[in-house]
Biopython code that builds the backbone (N, CA, C, O; Angstrom):
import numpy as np
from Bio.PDB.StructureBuilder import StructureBuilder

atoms = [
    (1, "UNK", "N", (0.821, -1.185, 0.000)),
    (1, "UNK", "CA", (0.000, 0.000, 0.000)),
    (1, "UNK", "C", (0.871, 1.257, 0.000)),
    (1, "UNK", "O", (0.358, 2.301, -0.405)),
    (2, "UNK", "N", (2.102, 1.255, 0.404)),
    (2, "UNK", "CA", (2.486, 2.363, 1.065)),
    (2, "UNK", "C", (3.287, 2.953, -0.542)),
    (2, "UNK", "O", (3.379, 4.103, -0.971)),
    (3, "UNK", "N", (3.717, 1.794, -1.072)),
    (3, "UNK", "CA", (4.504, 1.655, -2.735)),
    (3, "UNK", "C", (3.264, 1.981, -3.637)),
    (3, "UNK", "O", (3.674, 1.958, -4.797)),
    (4, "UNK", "N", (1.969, 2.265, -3.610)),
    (4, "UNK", "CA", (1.161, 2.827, -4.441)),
    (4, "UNK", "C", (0.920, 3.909, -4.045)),
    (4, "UNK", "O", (1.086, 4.817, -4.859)),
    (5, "UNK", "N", (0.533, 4.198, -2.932)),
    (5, "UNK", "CA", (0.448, 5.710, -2.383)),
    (5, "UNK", "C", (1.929, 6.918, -2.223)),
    (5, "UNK", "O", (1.832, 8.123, -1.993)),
    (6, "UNK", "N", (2.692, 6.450, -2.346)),
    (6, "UNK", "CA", (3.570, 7.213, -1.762)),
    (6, "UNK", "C", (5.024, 7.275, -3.046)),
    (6, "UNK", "O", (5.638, 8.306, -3.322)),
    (7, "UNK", "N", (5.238, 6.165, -3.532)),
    (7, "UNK", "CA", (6.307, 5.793, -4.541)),
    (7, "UNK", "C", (5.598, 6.510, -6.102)),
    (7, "UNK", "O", (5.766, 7.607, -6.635)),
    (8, "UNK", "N", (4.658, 5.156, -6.529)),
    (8, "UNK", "CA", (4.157, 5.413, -7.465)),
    (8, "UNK", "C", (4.279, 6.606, -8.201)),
    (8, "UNK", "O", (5.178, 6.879, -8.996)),
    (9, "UNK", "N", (3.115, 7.441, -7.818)),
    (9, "UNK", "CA", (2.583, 8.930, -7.700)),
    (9, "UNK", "C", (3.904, 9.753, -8.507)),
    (9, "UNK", "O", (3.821, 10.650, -9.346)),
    (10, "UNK", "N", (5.102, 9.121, -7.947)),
    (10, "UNK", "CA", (6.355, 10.180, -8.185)),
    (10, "UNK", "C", (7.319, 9.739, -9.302)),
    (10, "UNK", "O", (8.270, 10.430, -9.668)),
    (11, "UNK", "N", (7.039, 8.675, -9.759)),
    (11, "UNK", "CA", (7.406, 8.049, -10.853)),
    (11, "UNK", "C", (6.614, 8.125, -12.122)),
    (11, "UNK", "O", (7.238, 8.105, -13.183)),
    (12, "UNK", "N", (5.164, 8.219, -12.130)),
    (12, "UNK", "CA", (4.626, 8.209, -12.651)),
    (12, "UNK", "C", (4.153, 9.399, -13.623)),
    (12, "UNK", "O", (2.995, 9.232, -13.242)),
    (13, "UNK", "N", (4.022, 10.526, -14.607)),
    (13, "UNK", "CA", (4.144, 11.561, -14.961)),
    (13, "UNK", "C", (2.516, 12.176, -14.886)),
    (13, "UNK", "O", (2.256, 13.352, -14.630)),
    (14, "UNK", "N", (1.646, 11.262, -15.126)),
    (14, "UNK", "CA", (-0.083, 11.567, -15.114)),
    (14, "UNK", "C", (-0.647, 11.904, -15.760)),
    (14, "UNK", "O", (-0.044, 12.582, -16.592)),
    (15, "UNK", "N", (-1.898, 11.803, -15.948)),
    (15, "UNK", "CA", (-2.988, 12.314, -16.953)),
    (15, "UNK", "C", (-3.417, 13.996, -16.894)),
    (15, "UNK", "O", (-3.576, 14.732, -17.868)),
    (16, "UNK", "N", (-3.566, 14.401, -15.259)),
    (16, "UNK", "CA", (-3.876, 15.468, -14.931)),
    (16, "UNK", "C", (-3.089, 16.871, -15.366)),
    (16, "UNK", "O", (-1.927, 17.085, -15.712)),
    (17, "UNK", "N", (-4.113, 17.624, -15.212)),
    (17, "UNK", "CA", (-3.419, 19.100, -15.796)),
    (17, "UNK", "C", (-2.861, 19.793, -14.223)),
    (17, "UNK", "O", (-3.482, 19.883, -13.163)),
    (18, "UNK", "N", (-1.527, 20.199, -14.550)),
    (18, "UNK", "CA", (-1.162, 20.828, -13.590)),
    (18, "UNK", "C", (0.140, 19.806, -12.790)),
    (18, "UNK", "O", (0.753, 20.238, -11.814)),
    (19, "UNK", "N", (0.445, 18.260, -13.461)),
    (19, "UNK", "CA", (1.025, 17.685, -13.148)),
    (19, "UNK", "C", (2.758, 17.781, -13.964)),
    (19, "UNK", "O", (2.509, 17.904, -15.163)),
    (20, "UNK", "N", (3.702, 17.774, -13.849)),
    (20, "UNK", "CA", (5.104, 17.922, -13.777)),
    (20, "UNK", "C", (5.477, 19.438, -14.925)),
    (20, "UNK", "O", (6.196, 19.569, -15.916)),
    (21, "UNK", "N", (4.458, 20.495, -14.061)),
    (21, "UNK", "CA", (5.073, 21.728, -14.040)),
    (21, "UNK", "C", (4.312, 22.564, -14.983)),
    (21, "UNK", "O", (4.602, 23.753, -15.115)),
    (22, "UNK", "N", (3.251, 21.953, -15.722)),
    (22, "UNK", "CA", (2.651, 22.805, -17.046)),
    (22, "UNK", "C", (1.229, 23.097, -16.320)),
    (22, "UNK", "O", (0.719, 22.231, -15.609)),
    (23, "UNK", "N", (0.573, 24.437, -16.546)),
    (23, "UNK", "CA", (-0.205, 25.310, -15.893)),
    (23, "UNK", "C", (-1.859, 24.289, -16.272)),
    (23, "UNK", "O", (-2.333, 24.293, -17.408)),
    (24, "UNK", "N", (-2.299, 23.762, -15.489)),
    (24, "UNK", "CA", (-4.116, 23.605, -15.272)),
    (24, "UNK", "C", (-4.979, 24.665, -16.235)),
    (24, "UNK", "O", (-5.308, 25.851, -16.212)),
    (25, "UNK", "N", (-5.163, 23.303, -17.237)),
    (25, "UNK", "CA", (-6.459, 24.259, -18.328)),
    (25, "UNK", "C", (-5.497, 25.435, -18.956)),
    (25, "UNK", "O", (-5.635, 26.630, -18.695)),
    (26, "UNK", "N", (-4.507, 24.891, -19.821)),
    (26, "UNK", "CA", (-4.178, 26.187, -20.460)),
    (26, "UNK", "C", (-4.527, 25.629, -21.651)),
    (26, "UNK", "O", (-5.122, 24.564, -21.818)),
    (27, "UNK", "N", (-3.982, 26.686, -22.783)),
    (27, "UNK", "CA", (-4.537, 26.554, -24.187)),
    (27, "UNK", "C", (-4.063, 25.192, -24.826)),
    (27, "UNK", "O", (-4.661, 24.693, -25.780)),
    (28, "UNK", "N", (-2.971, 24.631, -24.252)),
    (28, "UNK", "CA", (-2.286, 23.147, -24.797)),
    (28, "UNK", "C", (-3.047, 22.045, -23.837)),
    (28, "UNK", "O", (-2.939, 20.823, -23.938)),
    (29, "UNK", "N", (-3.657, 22.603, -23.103)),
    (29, "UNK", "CA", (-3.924, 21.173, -22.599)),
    (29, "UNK", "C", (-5.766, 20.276, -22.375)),
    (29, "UNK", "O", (-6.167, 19.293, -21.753)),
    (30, "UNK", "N", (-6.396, 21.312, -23.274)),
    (30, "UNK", "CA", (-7.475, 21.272, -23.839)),
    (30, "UNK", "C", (-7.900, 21.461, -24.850)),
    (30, "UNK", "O", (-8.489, 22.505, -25.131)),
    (31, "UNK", "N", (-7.697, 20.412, -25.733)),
    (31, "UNK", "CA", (-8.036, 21.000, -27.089)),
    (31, "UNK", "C", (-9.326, 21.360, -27.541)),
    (31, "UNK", "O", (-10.247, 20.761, -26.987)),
    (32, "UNK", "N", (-9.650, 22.258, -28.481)),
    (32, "UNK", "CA", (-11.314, 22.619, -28.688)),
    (32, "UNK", "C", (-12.223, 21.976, -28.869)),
    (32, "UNK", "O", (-13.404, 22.298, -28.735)),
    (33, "UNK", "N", (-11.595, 20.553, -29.339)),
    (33, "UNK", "CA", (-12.935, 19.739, -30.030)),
    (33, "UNK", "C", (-13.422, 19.275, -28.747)),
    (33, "UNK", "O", (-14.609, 19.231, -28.424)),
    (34, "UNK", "N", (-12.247, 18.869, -27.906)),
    (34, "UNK", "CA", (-12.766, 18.727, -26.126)),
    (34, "UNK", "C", (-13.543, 19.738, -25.277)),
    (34, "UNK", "O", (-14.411, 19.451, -24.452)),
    (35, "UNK", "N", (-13.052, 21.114, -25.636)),
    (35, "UNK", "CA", (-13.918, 21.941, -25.125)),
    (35, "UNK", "C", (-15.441, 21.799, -25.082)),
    (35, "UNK", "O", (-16.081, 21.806, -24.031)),
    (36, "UNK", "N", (-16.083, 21.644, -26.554)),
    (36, "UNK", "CA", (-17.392, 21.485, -26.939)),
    (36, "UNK", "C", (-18.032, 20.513, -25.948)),
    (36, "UNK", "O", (-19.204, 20.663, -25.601)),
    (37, "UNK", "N", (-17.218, 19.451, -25.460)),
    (37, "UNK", "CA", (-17.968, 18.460, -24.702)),
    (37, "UNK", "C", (-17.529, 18.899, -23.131)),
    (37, "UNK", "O", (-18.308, 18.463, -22.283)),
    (38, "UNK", "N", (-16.648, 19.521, -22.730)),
    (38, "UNK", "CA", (-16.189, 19.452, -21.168)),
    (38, "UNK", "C", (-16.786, 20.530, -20.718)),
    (38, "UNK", "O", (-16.782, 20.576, -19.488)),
    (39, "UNK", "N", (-17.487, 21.742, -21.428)),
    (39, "UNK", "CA", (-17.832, 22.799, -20.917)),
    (39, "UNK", "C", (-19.478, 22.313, -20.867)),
    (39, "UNK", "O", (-19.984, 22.531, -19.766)),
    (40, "UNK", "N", (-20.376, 21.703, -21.854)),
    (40, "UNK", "CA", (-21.724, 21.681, -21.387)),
    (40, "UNK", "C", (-21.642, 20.786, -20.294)),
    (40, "UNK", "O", (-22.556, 20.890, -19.476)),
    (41, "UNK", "N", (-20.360, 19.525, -19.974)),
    (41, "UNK", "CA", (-21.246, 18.547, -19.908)),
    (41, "UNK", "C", (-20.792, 18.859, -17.481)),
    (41, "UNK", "O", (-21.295, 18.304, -16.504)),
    (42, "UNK", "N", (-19.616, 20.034, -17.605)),
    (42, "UNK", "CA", (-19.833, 20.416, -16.316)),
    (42, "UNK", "C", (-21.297, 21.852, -16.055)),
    (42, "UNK", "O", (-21.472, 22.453, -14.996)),
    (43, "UNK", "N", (-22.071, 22.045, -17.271)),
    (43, "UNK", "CA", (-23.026, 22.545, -16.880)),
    (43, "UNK", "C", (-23.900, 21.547, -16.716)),
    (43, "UNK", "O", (-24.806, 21.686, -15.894)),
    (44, "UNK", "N", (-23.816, 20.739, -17.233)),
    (44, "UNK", "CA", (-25.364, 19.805, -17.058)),
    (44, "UNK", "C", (-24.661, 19.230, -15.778)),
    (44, "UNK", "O", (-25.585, 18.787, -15.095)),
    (45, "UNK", "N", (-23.352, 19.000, -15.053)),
    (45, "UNK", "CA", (-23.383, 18.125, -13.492)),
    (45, "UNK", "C", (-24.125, 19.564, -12.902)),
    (45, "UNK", "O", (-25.251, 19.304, -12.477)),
    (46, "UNK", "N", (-23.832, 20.744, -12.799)),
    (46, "UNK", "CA", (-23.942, 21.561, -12.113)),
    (46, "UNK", "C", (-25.707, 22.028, -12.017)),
    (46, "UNK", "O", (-26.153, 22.597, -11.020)),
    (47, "UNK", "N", (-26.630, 21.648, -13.315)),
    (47, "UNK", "CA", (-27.934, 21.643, -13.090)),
    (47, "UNK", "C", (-27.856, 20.364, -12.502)),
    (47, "UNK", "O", (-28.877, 20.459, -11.821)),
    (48, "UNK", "N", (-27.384, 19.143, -12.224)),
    (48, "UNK", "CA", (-28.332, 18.328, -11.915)),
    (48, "UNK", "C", (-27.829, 18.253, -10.794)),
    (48, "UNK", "O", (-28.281, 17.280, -10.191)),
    (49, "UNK", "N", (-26.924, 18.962, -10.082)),
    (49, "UNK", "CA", (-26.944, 18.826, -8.609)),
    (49, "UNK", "C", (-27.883, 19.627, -8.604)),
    (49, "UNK", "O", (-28.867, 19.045, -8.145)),
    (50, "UNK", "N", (-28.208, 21.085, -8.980)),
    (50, "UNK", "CA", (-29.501, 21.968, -8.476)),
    (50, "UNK", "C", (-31.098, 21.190, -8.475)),
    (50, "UNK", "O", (-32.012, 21.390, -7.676)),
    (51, "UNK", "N", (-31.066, 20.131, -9.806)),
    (51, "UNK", "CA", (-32.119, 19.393, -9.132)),
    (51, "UNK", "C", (-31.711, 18.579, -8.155)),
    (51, "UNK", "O", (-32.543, 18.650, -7.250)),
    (52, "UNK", "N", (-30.921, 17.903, -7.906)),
    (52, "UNK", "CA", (-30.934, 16.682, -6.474)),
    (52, "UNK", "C", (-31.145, 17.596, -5.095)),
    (52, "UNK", "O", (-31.607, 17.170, -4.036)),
    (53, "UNK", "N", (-30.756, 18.772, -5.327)),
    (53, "UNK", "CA", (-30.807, 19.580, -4.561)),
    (53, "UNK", "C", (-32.382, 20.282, -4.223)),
    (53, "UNK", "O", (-32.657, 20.472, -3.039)),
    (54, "UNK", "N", (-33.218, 20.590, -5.104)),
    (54, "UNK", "CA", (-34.609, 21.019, -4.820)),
    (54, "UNK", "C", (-35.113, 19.775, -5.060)),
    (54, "UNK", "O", (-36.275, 19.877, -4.666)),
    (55, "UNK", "N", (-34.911, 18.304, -5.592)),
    (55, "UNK", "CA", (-35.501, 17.175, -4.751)),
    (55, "UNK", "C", (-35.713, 16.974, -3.206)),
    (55, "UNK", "O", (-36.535, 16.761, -2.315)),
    (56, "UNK", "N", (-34.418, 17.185, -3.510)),
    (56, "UNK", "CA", (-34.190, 16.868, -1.287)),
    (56, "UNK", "C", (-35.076, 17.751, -0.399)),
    (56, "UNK", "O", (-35.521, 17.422, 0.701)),
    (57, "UNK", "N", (-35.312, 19.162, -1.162)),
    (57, "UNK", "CA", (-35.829, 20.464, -0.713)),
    (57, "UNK", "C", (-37.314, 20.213, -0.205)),
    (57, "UNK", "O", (-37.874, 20.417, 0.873)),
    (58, "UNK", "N", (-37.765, 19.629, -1.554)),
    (58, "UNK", "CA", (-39.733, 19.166, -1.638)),
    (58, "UNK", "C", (-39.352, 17.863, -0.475)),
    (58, "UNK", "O", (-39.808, 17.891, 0.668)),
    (59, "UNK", "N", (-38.872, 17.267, -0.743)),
    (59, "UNK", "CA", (-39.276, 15.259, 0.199)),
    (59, "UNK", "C", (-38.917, 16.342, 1.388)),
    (59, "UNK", "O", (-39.879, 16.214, 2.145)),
    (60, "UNK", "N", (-38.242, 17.119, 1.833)),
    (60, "UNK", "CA", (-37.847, 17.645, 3.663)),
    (60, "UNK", "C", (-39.374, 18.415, 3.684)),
    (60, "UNK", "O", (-40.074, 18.156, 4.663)),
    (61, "UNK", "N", (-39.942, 19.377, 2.623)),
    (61, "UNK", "CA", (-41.287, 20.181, 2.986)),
    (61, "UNK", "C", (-42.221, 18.517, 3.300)),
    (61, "UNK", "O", (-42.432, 17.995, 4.395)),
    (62, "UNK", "N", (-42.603, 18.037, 1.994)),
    (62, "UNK", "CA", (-43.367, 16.847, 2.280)),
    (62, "UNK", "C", (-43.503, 16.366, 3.491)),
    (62, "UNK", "O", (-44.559, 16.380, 4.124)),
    (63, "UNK", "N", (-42.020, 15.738, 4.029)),
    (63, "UNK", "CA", (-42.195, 15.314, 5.281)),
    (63, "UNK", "C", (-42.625, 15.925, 6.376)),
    (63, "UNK", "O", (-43.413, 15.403, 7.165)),
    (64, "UNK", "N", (-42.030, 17.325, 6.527)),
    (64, "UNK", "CA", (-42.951, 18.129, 7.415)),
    (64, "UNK", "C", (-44.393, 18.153, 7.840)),
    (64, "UNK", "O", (-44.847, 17.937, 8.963)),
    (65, "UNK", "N", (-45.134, 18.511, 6.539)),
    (65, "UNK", "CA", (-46.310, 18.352, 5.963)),
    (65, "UNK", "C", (-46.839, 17.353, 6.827)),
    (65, "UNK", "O", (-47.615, 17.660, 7.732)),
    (66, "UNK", "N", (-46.399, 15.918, 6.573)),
    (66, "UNK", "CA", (-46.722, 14.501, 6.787)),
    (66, "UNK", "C", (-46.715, 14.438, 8.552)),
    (66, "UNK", "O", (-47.587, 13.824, 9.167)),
    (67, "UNK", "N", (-45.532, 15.211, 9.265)),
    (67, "UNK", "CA", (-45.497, 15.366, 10.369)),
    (67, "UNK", "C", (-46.557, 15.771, 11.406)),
    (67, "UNK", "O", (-46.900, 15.150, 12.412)),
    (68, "UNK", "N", (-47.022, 17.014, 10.914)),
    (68, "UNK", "CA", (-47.826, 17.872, 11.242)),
    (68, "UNK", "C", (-49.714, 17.562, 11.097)),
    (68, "UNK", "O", (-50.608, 17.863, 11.888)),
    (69, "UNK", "N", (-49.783, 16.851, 9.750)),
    (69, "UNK", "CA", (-50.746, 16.383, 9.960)),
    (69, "UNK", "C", (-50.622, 14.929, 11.003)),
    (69, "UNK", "O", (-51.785, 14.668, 11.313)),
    (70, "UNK", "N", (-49.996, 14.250, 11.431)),
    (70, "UNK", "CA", (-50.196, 12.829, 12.344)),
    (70, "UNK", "C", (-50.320, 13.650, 13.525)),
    (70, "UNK", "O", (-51.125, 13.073, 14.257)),
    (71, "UNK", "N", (-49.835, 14.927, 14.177)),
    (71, "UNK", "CA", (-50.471, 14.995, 15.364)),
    (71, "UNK", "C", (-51.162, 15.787, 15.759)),
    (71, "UNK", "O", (-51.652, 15.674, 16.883)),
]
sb = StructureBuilder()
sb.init_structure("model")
sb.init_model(0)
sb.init_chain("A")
sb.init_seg("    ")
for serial, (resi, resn, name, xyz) in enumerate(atoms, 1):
    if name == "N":
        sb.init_residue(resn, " ", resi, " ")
    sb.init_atom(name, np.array(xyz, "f"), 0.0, 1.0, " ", f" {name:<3s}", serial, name[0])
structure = sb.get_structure()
């Protein structure tokens, strides 16, 4: 465990942006045709947390609701 967490990591060069020294999301490390898909598709996570989010909102009123009428 300690040789995957700790060794690895530093041998390894990575997929990620921002890994052995070149700047996160610059113009080389996203190309456009990727753009088209990475920019809607963190708007559509970001609506669908706002719905999981006014899901949770209605089932907490509901339950209230449900509360209030039993006593």
């Amino acid at each position: 465990m300690v040789v995957l967490l700790m060794v690895m990591p530093r041998f390894a060069g990575g997929l990620h942006p921002g890994k052995s020294g070149n700047p996160a999301f610059s113009k080389y490390d996203l190309d456009s045709s990727l753009r088209t898909v990475f920019y809607p598709a963190v708007i559509g996570f970001v609506l669908l947390g706002y719905w999981f989010y006014k899901m949770n909102e209605r089932i907490m009123i509901l339950e209230d609701k449900q509360e209030e009428n039993n006593d």
